[in-house]
C-alpha positions as CSV (number, residue, x, y, z in Angstrom):
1,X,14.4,42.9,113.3
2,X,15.1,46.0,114.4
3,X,15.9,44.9,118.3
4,X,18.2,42.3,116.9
5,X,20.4,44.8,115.1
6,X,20.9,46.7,118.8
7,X,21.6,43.8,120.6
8,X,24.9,43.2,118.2
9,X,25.8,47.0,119.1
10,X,25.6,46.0,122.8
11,X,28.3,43.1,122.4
12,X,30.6,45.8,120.4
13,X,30.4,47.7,123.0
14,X,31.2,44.9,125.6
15,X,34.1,43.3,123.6
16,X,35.7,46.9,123.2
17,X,35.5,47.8,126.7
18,X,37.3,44.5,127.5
19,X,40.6,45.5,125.3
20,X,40.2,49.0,127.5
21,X,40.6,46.7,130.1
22,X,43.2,44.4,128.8
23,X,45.0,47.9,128.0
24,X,45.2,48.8,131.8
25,X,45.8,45.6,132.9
26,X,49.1,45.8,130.4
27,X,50.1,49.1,131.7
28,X,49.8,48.3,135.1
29,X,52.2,45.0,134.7
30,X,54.5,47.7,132.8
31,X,54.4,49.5,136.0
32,X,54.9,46.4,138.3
33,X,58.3,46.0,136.1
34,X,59.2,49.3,136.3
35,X,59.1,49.3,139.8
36,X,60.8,46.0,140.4
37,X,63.6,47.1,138.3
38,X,64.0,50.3,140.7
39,X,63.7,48.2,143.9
40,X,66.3,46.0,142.8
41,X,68.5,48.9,141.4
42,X,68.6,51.3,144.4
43,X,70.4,50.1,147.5
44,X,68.1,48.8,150.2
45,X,65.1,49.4,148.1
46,X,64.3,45.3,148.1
47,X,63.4,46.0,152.1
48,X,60.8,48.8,151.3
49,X,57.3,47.0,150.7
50,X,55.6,50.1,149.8
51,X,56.0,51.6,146.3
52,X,55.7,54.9,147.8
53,X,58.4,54.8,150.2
54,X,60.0,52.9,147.2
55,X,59.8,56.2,145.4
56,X,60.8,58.2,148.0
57,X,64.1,56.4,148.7
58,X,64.9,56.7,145.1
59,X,64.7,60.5,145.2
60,X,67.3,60.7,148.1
61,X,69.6,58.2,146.8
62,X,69.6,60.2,143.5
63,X,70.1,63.5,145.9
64,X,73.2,61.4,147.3
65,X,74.6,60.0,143.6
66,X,74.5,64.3,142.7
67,X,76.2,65.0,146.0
68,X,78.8,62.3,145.3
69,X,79.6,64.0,142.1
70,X,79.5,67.5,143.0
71,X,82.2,66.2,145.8
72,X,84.2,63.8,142.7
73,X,84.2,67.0,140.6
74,X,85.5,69.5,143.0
75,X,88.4,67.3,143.7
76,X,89.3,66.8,140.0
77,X,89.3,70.4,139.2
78,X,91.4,70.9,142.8
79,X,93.9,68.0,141.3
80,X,94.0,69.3,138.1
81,X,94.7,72.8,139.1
82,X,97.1,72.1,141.4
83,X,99.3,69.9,139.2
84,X,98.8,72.9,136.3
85,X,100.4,75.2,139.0
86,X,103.9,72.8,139.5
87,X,107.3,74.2,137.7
């Protein structure tokens, strides 16, 4: 009697590492999304196979996007100014 009761433990413990696996599984098709969204979000980032160079691509084209603005703003405050300064 008693080895019957630690057999049912055994398939609790079986069936609850299977939803720790489901759980991964999920989070890893999360991921796969994640990343597909990026890929088809950044410019040329549909040619890079590799997630990491994926990532890495992603970081420069954000550095570029901050340039770009930095370079936007300073012209709007020179335009601004400037027509501020006219009679």
């Amino acid at each position: 009697m008693g080895s019957g009761s630690g057999r049912s433990s055994g398939a609790c413990y079986g069936n609850r590492r299977k939803m720790v696996e489901d759980e991964n599984q999920k989070a890893k098709r999360i991921d796969e999304m994640k990343v597909e969204k990026l890929r088809r979000n950044v410019p040329g980032g549909e040619m890079l196979v590799d997630d990491d160079q994926l990532l890495v691509h992603t970081a420069d084209y954000i550095l570029f996007l901050k340039n770009q603005l930095h370079v936007l703003e300073t012209i709007l405050k020179l335009h601004h100014h400037h027509h501020h300064h006219q009679p």
